[in-house]
C-alpha positions as a Markdown table, in Angstrom:
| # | Residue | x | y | z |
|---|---|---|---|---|
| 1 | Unk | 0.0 | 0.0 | 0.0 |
| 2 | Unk | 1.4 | 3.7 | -0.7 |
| 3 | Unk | 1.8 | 5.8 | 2.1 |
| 4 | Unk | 0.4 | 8.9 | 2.8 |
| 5 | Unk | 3.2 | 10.7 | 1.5 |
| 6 | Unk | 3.0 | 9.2 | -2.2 |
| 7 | Unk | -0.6 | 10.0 | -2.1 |
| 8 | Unk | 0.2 | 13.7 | -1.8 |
| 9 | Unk | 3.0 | 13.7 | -3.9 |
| 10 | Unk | 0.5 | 12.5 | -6.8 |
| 11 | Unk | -1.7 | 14.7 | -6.1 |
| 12 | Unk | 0.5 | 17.9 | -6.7 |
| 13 | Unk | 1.7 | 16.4 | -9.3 |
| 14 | Unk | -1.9 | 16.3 | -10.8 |
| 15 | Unk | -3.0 | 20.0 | -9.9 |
| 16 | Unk | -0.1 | 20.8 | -11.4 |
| 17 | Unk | -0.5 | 19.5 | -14.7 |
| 18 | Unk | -4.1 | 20.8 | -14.4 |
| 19 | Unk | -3.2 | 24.2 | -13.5 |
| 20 | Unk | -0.6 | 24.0 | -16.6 |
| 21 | Unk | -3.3 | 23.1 | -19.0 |
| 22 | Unk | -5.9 | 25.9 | -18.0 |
| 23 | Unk | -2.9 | 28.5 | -18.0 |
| 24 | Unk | -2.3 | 27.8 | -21.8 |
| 25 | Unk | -5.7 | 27.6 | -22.4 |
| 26 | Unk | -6.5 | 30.7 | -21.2 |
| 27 | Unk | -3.6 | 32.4 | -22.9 |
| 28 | Unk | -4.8 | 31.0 | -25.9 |
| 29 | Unk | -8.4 | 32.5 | -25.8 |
| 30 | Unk | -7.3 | 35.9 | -25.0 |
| 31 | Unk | -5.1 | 35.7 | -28.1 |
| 32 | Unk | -8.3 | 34.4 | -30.0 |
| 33 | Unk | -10.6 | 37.5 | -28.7 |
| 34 | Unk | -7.6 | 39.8 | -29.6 |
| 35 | Unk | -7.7 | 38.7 | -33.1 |
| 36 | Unk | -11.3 | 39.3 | -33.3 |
| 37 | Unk | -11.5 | 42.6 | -32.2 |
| 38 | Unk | -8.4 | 43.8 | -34.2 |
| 39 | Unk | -10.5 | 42.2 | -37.5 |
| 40 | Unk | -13.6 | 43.9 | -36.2 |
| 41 | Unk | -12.4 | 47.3 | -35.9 |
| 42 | Unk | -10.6 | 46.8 | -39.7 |
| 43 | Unk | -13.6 | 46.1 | -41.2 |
| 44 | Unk | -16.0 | 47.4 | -39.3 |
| 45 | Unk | -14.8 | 50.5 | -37.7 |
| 46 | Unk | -16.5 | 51.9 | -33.9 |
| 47 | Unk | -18.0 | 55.6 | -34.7 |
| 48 | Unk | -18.1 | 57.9 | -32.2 |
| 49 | Unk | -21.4 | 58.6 | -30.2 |
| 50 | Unk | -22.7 | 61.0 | -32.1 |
| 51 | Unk | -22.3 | 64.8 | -30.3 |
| 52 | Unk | -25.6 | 66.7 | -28.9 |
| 53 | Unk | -25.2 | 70.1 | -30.7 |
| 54 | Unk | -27.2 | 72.9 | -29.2 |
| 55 | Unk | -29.2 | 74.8 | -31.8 |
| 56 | Unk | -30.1 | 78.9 | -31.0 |
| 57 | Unk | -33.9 | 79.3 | -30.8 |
| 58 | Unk | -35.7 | 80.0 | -34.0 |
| 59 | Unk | -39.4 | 81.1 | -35.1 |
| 60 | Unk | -40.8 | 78.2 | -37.0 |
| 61 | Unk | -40.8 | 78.9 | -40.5 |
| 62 | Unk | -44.1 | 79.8 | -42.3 |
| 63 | Unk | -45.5 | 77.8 | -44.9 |
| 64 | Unk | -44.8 | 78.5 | -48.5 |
| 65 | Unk | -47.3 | 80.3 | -50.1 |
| 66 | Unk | -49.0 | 79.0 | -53.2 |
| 67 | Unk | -47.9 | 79.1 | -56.2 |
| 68 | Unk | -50.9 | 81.0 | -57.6 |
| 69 | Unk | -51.1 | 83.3 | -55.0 |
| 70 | Unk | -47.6 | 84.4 | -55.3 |
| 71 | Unk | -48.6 | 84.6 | -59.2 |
| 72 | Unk | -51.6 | 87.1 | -58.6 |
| 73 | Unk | -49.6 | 89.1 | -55.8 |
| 74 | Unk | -47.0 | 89.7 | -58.6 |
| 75 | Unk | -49.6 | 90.1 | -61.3 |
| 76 | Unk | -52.3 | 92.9 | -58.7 |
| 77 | Unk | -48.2 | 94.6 | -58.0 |
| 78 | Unk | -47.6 | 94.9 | -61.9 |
| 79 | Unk | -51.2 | 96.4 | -62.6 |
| 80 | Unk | -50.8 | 99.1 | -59.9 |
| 81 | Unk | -47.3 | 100.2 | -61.4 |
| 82 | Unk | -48.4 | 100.2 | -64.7 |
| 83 | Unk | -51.3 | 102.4 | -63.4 |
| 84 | Unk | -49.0 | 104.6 | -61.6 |
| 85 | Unk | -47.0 | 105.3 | -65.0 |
| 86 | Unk | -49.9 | 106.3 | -67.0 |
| 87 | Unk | -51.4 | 109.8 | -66.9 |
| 88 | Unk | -54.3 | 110.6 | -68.6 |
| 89 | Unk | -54.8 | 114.3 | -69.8 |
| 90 | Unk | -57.7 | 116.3 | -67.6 |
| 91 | Unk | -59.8 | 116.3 | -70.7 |
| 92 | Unk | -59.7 | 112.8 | -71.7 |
| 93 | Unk | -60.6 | 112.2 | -68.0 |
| 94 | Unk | -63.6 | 114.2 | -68.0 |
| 95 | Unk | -64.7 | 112.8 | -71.1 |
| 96 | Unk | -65.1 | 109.0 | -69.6 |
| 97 | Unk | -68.8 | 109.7 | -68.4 |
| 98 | Unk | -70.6 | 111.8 | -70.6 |
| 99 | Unk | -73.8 | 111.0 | -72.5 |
| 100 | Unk | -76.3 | 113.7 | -73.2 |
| 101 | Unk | -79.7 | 113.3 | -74.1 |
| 102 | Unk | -81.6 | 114.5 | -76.8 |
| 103 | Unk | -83.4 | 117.0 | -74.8 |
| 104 | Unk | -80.2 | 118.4 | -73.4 |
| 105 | Unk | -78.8 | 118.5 | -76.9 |
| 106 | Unk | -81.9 | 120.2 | -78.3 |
| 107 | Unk | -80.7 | 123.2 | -75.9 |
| 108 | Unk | -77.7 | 123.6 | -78.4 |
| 109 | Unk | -80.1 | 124.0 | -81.6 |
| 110 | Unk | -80.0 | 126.6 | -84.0 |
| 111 | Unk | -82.4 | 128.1 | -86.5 |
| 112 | Unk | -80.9 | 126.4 | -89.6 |
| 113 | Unk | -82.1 | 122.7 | -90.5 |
| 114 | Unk | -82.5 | 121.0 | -94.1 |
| 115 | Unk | -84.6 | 117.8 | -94.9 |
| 116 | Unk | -82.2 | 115.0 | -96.1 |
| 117 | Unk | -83.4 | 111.7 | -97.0 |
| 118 | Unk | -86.3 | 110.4 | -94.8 |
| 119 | Unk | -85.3 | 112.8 | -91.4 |
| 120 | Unk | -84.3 | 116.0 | -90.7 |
| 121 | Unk | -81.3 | 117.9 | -89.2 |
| 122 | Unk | -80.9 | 120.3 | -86.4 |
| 123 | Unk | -77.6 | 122.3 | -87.1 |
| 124 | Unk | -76.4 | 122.3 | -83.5 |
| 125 | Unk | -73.9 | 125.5 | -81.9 |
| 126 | Unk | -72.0 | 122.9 | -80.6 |
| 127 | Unk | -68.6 | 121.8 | -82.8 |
| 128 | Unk | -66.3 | 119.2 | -83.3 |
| 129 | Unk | -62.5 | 118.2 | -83.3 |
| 130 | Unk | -60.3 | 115.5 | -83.1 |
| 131 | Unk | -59.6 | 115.0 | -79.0 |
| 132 | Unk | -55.9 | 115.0 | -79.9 |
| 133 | Unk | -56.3 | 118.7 | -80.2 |
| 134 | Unk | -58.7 | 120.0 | -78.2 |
| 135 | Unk | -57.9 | 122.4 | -75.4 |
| 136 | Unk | -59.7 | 123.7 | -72.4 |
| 137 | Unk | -59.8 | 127.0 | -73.6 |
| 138 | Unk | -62.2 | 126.2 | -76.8 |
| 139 | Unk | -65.1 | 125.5 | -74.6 |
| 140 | Unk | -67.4 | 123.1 | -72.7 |
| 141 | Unk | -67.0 | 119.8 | -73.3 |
| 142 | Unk | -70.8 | 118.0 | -74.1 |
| 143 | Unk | -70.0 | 114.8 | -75.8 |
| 144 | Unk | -67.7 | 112.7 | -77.4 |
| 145 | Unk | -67.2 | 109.8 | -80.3 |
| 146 | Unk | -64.5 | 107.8 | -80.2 |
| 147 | Unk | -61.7 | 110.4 | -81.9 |
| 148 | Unk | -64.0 | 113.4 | -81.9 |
| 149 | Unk | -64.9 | 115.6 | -79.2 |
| 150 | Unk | -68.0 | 117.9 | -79.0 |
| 151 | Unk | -67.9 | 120.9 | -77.6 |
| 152 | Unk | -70.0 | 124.3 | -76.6 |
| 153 | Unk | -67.0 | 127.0 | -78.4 |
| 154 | Unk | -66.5 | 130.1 | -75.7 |
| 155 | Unk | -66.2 | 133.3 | -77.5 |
| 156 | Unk | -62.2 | 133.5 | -77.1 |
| 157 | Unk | -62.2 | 130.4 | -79.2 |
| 158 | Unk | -63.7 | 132.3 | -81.9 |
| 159 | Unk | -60.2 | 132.1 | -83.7 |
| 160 | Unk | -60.0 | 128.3 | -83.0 |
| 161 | Unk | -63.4 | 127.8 | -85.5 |
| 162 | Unk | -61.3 | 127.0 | -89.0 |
| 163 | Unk | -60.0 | 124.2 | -87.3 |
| 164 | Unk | -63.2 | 122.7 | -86.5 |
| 165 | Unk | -66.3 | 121.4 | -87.9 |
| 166 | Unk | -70.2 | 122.0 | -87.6 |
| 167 | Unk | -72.1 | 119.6 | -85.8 |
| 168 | Unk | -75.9 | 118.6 | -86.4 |
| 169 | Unk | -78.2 | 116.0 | -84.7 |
| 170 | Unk | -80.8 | 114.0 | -86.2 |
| 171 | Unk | -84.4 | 115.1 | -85.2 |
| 172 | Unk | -86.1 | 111.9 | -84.8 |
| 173 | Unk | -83.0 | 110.2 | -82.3 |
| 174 | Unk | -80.8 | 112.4 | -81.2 |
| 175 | Unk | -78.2 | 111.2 | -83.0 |
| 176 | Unk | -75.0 | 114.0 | -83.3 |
| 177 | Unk | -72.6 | 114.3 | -86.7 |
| 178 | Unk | -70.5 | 116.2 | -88.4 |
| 179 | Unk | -70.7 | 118.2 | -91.4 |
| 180 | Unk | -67.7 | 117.6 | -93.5 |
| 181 | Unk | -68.5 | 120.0 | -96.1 |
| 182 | Unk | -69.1 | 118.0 | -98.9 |
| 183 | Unk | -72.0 | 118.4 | -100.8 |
| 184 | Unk | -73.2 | 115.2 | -103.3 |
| 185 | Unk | -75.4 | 116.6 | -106.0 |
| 186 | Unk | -76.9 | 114.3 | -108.3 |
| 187 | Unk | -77.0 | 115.9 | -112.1 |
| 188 | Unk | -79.6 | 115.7 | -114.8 |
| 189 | Unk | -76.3 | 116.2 | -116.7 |
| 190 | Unk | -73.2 | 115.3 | -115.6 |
| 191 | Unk | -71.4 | 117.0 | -117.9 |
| 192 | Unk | -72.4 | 120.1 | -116.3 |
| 193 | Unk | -71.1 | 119.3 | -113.3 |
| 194 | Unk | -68.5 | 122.0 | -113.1 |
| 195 | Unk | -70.3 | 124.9 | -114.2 |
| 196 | Unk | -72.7 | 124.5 | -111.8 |
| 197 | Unk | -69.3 | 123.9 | -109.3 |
| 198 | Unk | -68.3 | 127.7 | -111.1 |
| 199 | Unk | -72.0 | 129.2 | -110.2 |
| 200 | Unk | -71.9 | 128.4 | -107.0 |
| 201 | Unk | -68.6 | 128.9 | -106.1 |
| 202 | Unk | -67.4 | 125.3 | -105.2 |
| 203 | Unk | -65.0 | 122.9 | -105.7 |
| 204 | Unk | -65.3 | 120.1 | -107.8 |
| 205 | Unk | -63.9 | 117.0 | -106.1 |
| 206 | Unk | -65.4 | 114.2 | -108.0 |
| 207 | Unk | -67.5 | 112.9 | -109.9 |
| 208 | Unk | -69.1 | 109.5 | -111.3 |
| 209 | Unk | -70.4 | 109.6 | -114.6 |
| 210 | Unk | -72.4 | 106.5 | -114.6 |
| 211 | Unk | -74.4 | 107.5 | -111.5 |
| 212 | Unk | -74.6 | 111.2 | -112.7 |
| 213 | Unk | -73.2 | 112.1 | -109.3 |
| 214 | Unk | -70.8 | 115.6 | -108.4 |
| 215 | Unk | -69.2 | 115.5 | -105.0 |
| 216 | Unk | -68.7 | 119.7 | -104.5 |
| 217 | Unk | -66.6 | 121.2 | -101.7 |
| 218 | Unk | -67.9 | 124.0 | -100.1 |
| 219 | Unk | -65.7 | 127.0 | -99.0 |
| 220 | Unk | -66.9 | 126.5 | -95.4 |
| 221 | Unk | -68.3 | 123.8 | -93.5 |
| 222 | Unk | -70.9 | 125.8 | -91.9 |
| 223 | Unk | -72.4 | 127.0 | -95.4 |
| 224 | Unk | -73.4 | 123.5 | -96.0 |
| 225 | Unk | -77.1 | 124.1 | -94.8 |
| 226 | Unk | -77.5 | 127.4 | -97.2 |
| 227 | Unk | -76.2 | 126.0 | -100.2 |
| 228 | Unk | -78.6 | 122.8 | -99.9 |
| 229 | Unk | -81.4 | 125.0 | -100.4 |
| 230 | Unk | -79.9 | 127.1 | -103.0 |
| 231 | Unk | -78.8 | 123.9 | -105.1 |
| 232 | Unk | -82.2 | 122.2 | -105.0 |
| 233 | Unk | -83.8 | 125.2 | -106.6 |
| 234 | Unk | -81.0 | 125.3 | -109.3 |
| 235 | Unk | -82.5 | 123.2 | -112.3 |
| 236 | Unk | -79.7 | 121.7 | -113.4 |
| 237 | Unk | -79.6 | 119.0 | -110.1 |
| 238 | Unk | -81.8 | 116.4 | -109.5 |
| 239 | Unk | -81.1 | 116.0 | -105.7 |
| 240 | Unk | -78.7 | 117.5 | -103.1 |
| 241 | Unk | -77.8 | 115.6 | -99.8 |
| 242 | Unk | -74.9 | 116.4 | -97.5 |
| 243 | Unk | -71.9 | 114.0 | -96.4 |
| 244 | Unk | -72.9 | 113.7 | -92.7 |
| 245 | Unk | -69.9 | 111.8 | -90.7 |
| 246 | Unk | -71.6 | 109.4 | -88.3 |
| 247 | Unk | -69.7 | 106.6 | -88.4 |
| 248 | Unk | -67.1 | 107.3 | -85.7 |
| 249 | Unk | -63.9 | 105.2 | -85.7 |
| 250 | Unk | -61.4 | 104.8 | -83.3 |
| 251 | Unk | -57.7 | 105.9 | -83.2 |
């Protein structure tokens, strides 16, 4: 039998050996883990926590506005500055809200009307000119046609009357025009066209030979009424009518 001593001799022996093993182990799995986190951090590299950064206090921002609103803004911004850059003359504003009726024209009448046609025609006090020339200082303003104002003359624009012409209204509407001074005679012979022109004292504009028609000037605009009456008794004519601008266009 082994004595006690042997026994414990052994036994150191065998903690020992164990003690050896677990050392090498243990050296062993440290190197392994060391490994691991070396190829970790190569591959897959540890980023930093990411830093709290303190932002200064701002108002929210407002919503866009949309798109067509910002559109008409711009467009209502545009109108007003164009309106701001145009200036309209004192006259032409005045001239915006006037329409007279045929009562209050009939206070401009004269004594002097011919029969043309199917109606008559008051000649009027009032005259006419293109807008583009009228002043304050020919008169009161009554009405006015597209390019053509009509106006009440004042007696310092007595000098201002060449440039202007006679106005007459129809009886049965109301309806103002201008007497350009031409007088349209039909002839019983056309050929005699310009002596009656010489007779009268007119001007021979034209004249169409198939429709046996003169077109005569008068000197003066405002003689147009008189000569009617003298022409139809003359017996060379037929018929006498006067050019009578109604048709009013725009410029």
């Amino acid at each position: 039998m082994l004595s006690a001593r042997s026994i414990l001799f052994a036994a150191a022996i065998l903690i020992g050996y164990f003690y050896f093993l677990s050392s090498e182990y243990k050296d062993r799995t440290l190197d392994s883990m060391a490994k691991l986190i070396q190829t970790q951090d190569k591959y897959h590299p540890i980023q930093p926590p990411p830093q709290k950064i303190e932002m200064a206090s701002q108002a929210p921002a407002e919503p866009p506005a949309p798109a067509g609103a910002v559109q008409s803004a711009l467009l209502a911004a545009a109108i007003e500055q164009d309106k701001a850059k145009v200036v309209l003359p004192p006259q032409e504003e005045a001239l915006e809200h006037l329409s007279p009726s045929t009562e209050q024209l009939r206070r401009y009448a004269t004594n002097d009307f011919f029969i043309q046609g199917q109606g008559s025609f008051q000649v009027l006090r009032l005259r006419a000119i293109s807008k583009y020339s009228y002043t304050e200082e020919m008169g009161t303003v009554i009405d006015q046609k597209m390019n053509l104002v009509f106006f009440d003359p004042s007696e310092s624009s007595a000098t201002a009357k060449p440039m202007t012409f006679p106005v007459v209204m129809k009886s049965s509407n109301g309806q103002l025009g201008i007497l350009s001074g031409t007088l349209l005679v039909t002839m019983k012979d056309i050929q005699q066209a310009g002596l009656l022109a010489q007779r009268f004292g007119l001007a021979l504009k034209a004249q169409d030979n198939s429709l046996g028609l003169a077109y005569l000037g008068a000197p003066r605009a405002d003689e147009v009424s008189e000569l009617i009456n003298s022409l139809r008794q003359d017996p060379a004519v037929k018929s006498v009518e006067a050019e009578i601008v109604q048709n009013w266009k725009k410029r």
